[in-house]
N, C-alpha and C positions, 0 to 999 in steps of 0.2 A: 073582311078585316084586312087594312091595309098592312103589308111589311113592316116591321120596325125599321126607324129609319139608320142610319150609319152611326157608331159614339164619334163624337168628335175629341181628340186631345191635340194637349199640346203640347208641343216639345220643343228642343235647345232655343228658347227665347221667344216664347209664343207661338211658333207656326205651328196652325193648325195643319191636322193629317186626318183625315176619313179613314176610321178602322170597319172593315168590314166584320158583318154577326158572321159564326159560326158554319151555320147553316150557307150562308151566299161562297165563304171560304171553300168548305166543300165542294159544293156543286162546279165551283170555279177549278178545282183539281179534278176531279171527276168530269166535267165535259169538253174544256178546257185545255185539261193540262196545264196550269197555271203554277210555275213554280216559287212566284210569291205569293201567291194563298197559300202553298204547300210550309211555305219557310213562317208563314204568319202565324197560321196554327200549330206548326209542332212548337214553335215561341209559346205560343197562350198556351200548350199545355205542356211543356217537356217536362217539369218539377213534377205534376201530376202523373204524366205516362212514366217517371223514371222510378218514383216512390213506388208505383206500384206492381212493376218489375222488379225492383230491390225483394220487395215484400212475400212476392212469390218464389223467388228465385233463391235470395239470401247473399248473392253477389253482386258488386257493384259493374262488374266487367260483362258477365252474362246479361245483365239488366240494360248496358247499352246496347249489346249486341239485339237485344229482344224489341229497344225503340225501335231500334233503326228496321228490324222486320216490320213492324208493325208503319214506322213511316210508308215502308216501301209498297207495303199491302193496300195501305190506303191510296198511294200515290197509283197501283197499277189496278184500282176499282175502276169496273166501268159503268158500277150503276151508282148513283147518288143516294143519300139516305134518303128516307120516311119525312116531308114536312113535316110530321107530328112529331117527330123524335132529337130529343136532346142528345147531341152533338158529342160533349163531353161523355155521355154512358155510352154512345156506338164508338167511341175512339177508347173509351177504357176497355170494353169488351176484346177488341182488336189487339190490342195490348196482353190482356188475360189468356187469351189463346196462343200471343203467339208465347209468352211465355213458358206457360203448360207447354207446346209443343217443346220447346229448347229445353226446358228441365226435363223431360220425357225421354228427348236426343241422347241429353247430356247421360244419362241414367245407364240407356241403352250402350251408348258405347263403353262405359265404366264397368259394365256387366260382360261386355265382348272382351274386353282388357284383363279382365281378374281371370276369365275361364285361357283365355292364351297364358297369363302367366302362371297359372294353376299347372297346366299342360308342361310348361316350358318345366316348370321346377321340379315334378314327377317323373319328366322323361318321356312321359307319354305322347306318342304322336297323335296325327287326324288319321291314321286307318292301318290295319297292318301290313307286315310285308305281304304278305300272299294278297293280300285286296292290291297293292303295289303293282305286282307281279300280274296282275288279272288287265288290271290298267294297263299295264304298257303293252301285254299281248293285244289288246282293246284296238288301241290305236296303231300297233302294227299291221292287223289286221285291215282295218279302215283306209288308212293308205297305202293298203296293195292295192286296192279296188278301181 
């Protein structure tokens, strides 16, 4: 079965332009390094990868942050997809994860944040004086040696 071949369109007054499918785009970034197939497809699908960031996320400012991981992941693949596999579900995939990773980040640090200012409002320090005290004999100790 031969390749499909290129769509052709046309633009500001006719000229035609060869859009490259999906699949050749890829490959072209992936063996390549080609950073107009890089710039073509996050084009064909930004609206797609940013909805679907939004949707996970629930912000639009994290949702960019999550494209641009996910452009960069793809742009630093060095294996090319699956011929059998549709283009658009490996680039939402990529997307989904990197998502889940940044709202996972974002979560973790908010958790590290509320227990310092927990700490800070209590008074409570990270260890007591006598653990202090044990510490600094610790390292006196170590740099006499």
């Amino acid at each position: 079965m031969a390749a499909p071949e290129p769509v052709t369109h046309s633009l500001d007054g006719g000229t035609a332009m060869k859009e490259r499918d999906d699949l050749t785009l890829l490959r072209a970034i992936t063996l390549q390094r080609d950073k107009t197939a890089l710039n073509q497809l996050s084009e064909r699908y930004q609206r797609h990868m940013f909805n679907l960031a939004v949707h996970i996320l629930g912000d639009s400012a994290l949702a960019e942050d999550a494209v641009q991981e996910a452009l960069l992941s793809i742009w630093l693949s060095s294996k090319p997809i699956d011929p059998a596999g549709v283009v658009k579900n490996w680039i939402s995939k990529v997307v989904i994860y990197k998502s889940l990773d940044l709202r996972h980040d974002r979560r973790q640090c908010s958790r590290r944040e509320a227990r310092v200012a927990t700490k800070r409002d209590t008074g409570s320090s990270t260890g007591s004086a006598a653990e202090e005290v044990e510490g600094r004999e610790l390292i006196a100790l170590l740099s006499n040696r």
